[in-house]
N, CA, C and O atoms as CSV, one atom per row, in Angstrom:
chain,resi,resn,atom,element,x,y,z
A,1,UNK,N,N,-1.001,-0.879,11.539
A,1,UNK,CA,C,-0.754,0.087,10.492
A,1,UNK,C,C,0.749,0.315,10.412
A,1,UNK,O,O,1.499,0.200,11.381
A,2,UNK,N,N,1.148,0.661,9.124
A,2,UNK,CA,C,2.791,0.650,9.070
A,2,UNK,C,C,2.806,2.307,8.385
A,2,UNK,O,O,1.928,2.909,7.768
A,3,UNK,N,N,3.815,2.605,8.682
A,3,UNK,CA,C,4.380,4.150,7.525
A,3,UNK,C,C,5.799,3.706,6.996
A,3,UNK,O,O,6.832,3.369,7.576
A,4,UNK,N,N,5.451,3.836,5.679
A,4,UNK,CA,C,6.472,3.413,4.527
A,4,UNK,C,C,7.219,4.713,4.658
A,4,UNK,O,O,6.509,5.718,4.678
A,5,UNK,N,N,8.684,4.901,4.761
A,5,UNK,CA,C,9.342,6.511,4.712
A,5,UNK,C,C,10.377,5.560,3.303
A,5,UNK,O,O,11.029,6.397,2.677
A,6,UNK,N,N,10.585,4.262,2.819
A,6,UNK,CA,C,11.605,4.055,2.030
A,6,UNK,C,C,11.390,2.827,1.366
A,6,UNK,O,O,11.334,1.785,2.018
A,7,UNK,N,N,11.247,2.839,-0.025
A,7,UNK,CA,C,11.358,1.407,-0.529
A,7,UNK,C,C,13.004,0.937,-0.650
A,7,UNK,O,O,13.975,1.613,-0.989
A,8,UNK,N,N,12.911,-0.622,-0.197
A,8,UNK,CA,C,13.952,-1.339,-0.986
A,8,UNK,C,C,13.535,-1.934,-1.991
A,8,UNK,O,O,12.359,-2.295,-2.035
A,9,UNK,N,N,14.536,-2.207,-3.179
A,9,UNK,CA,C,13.819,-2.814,-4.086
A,9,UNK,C,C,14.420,-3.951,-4.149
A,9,UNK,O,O,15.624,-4.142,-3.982
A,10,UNK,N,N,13.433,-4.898,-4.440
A,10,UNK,CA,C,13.841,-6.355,-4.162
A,10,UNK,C,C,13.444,-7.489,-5.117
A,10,UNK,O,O,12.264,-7.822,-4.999
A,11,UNK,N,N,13.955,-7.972,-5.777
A,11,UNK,CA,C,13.609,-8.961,-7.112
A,11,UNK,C,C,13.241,-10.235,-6.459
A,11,UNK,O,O,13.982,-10.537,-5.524
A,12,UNK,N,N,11.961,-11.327,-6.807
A,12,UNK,CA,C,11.280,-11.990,-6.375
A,12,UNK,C,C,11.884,-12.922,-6.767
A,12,UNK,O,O,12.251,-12.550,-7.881
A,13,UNK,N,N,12.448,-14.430,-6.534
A,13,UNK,CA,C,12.303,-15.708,-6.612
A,13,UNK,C,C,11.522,-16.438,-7.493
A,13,UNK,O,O,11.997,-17.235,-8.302
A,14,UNK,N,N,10.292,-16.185,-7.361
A,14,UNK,CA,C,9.521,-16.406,-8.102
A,14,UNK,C,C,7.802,-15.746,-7.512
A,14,UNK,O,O,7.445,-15.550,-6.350
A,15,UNK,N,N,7.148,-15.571,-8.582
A,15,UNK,CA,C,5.771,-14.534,-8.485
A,15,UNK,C,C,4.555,-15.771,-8.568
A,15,UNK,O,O,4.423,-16.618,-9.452
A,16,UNK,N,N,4.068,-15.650,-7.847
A,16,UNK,CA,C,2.928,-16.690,-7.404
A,16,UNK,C,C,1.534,-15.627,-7.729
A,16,UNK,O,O,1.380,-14.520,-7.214
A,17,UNK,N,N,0.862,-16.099,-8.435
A,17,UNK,CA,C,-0.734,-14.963,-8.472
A,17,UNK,C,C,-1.349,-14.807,-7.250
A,17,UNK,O,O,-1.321,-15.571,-6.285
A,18,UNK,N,N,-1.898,-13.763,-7.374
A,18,UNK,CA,C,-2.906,-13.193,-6.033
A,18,UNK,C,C,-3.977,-13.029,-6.027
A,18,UNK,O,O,-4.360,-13.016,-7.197
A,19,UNK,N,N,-4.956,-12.847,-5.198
A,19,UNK,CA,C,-6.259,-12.701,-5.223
A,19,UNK,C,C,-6.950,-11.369,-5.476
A,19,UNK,O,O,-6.609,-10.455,-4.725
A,20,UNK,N,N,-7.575,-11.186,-6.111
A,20,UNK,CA,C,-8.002,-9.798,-5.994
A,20,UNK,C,C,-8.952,-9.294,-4.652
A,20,UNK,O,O,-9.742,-9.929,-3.954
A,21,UNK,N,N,-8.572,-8.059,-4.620
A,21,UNK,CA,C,-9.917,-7.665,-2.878
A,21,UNK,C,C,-9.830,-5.855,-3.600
A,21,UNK,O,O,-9.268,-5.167,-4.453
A,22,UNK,N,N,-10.516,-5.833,-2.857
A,22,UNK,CA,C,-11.374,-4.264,-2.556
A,22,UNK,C,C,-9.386,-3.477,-2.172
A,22,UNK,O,O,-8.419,-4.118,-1.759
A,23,UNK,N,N,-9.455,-1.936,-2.530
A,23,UNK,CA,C,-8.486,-1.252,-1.835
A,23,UNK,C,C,-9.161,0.307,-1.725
A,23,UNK,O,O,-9.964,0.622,-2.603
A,24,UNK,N,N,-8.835,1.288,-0.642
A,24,UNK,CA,C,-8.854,2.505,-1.018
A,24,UNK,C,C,-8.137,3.436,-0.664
A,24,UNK,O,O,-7.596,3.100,0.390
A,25,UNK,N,N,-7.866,4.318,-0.931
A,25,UNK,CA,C,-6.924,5.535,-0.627
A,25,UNK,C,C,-7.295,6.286,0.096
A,25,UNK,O,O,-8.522,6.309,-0.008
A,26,UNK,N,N,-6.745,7.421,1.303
A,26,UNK,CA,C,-6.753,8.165,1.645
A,26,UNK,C,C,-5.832,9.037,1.853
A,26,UNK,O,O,-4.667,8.662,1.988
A,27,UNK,N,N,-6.227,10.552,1.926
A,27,UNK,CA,C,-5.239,11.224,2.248
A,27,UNK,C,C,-5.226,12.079,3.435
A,27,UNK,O,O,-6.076,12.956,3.588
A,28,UNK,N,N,-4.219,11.840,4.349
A,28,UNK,CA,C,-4.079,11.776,5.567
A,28,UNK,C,C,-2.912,12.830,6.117
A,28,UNK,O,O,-1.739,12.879,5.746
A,29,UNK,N,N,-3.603,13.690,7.149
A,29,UNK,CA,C,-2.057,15.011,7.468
A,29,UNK,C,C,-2.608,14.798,9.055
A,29,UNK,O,O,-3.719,15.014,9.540
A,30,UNK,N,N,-1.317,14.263,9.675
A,30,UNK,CA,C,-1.497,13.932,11.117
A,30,UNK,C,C,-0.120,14.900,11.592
A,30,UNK,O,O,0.902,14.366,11.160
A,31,UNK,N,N,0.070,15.726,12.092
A,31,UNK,CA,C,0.752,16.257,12.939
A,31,UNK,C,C,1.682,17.265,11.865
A,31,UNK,O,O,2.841,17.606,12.104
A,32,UNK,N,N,0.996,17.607,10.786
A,32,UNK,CA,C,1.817,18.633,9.841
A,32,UNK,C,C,2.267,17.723,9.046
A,32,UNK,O,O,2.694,18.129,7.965
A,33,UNK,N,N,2.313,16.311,9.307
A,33,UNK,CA,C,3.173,15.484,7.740
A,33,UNK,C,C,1.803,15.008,7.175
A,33,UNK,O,O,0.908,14.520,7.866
A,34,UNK,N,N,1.753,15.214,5.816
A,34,UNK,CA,C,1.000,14.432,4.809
A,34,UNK,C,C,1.511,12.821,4.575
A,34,UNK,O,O,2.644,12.390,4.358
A,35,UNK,N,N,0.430,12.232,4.685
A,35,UNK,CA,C,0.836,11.095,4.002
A,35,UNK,C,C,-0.488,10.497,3.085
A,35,UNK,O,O,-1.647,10.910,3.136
A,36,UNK,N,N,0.124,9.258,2.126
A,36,UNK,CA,C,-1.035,8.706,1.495
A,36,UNK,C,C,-1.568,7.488,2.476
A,36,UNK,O,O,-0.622,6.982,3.081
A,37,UNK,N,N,-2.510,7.048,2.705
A,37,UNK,CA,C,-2.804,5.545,2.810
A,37,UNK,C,C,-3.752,5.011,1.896
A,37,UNK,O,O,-4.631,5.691,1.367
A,38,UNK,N,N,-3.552,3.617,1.681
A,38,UNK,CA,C,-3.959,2.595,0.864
A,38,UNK,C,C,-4.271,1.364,2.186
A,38,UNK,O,O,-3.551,0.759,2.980
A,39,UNK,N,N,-5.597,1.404,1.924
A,39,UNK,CA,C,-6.188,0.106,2.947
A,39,UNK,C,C,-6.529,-0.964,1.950
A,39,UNK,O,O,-6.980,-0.845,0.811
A,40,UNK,N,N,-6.227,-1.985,2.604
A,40,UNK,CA,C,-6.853,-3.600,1.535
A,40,UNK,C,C,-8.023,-4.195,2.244
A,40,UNK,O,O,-7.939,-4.218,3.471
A,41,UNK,N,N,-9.082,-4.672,1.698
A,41,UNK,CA,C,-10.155,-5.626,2.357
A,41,UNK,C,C,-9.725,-6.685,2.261
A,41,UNK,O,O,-8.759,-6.722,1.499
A,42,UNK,N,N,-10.114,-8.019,2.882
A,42,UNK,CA,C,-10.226,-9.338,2.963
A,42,UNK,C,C,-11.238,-9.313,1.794
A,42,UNK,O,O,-11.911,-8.418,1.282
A,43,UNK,N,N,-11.042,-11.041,1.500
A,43,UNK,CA,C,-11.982,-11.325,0.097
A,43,UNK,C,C,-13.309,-11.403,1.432
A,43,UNK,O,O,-13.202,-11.527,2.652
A,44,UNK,N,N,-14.566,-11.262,0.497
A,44,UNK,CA,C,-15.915,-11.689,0.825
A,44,UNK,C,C,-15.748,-12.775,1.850
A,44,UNK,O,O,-16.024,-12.445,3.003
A,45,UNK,N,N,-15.495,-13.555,1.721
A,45,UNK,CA,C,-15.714,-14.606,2.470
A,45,UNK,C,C,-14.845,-14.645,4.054
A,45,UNK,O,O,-14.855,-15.738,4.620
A,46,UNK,N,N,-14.272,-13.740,4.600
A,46,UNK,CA,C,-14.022,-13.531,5.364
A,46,UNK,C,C,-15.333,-13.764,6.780
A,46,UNK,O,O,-16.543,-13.969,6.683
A,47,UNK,N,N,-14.632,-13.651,7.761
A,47,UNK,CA,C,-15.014,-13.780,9.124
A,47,UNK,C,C,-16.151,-12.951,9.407
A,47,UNK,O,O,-17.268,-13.146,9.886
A,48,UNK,N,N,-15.193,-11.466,8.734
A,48,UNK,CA,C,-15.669,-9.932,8.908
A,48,UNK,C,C,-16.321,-9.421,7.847
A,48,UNK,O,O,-16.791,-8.312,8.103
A,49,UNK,N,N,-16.513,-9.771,6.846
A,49,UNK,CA,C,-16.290,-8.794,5.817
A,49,UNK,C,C,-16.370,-7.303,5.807
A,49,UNK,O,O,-16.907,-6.567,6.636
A,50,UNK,N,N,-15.799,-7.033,4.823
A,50,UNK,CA,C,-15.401,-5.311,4.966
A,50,UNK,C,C,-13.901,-4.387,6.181
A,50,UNK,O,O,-13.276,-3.327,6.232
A,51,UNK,N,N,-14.011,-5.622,6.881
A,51,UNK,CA,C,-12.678,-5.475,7.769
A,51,UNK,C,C,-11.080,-5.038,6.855
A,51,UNK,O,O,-10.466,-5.793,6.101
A,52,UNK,N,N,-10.730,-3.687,7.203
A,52,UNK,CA,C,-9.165,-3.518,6.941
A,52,UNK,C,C,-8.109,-4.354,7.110
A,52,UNK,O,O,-7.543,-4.441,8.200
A,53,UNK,N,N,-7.676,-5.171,5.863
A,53,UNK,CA,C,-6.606,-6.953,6.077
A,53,UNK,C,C,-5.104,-6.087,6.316
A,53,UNK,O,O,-4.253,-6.688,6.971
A,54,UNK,N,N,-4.749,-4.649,5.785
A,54,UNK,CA,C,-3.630,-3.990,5.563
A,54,UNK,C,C,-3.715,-2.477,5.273
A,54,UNK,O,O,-4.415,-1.945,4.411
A,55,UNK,N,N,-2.933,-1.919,6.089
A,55,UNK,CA,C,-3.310,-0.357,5.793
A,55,UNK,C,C,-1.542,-0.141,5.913
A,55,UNK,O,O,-0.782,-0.546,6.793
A,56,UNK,N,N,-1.291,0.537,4.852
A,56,UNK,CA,C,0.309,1.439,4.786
A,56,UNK,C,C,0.064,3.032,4.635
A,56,UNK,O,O,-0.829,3.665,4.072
A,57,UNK,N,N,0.831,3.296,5.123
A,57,UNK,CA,C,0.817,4.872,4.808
A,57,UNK,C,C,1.813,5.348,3.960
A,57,UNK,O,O,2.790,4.756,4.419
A,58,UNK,N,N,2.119,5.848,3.268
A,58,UNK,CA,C,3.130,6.822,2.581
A,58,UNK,C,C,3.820,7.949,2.699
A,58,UNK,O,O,3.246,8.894,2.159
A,59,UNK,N,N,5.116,8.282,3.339
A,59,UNK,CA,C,5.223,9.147,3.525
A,59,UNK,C,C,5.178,9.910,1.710
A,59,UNK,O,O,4.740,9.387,0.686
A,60,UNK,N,N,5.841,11.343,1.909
A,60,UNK,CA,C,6.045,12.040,0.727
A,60,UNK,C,C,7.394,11.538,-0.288
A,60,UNK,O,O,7.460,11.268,-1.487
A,61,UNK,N,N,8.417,11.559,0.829
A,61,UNK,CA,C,9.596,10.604,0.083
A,61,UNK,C,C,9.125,9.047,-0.538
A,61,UNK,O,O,9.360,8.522,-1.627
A,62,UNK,N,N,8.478,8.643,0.471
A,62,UNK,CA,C,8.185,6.921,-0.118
A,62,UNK,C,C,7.321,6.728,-1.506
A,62,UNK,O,O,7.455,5.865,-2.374
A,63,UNK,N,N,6.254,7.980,-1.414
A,63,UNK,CA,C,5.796,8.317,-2.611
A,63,UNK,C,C,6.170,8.479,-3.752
A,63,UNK,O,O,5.846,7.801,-4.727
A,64,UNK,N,N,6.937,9.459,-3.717
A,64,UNK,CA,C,7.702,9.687,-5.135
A,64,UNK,C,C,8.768,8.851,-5.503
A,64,UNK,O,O,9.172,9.064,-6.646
A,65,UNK,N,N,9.448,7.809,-4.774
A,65,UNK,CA,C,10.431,7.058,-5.099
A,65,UNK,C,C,9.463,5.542,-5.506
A,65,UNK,O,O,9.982,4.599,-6.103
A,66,UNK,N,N,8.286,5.548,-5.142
A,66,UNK,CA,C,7.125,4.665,-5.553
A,66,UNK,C,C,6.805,5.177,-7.051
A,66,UNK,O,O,6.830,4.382,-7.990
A,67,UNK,N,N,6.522,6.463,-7.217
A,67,UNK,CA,C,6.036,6.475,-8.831
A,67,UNK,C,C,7.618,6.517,-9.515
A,67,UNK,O,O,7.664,6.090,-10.668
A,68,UNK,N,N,8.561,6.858,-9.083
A,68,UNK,CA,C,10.153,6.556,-10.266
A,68,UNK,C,C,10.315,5.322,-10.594
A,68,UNK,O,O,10.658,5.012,-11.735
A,69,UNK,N,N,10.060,4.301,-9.496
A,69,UNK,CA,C,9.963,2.467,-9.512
A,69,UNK,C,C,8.993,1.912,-10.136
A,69,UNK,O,O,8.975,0.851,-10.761
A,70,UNK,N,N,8.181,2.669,-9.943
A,70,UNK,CA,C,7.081,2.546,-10.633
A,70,UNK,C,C,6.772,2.688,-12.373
A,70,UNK,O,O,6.203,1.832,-13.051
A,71,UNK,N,N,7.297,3.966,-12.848
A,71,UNK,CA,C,7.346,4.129,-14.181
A,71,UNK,C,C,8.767,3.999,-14.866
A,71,UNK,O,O,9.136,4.609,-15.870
A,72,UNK,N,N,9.420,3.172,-14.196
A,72,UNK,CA,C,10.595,2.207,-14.855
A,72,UNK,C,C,10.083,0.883,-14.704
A,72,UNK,O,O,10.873,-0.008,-15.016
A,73,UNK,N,N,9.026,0.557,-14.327
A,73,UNK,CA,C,8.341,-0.807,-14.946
A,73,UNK,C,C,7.971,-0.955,-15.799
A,73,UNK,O,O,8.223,-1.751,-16.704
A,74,UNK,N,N,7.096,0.017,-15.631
A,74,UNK,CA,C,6.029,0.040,-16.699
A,74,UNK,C,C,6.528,0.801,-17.929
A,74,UNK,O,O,5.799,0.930,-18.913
């Protein structure tokens, strides 16, 4: 498991497509800090299925500098 406290932003080389899988959110307050997490599944065909492939957490800063990066994309 990782905790995101800061994006860099970083322009790709080039963008290769991805697979789609399962994700879900939670919201998580471990020791007085809030954070978000977002877990990813493996596709179906995995070993495990249903097994957590990636879990990040969010702090509150990483958050909101995620939706400003975010809605200057889009």
């Amino acid at each position: 498991m990782a905790i995101v406290r800061e994006f860099i932003k970083k322009e790709l080389e080039r963008s290769n497509a991805h697979s789609e899988v399962e994700a879900t959110i939670s919201f998580v307050d471990t020791d007085g800090e809030k954070f978000i997490q977002i877990d990813t599944y493996g596709s179906k065909n995995r070993a495990i299925p249903g097994k957590v492939s990636q879990s990040l957490r969010l702090s509150e800063a990483a958050y909101e500098q995620l939706k400003k990066l975010a809605e200057q994309h889009f």
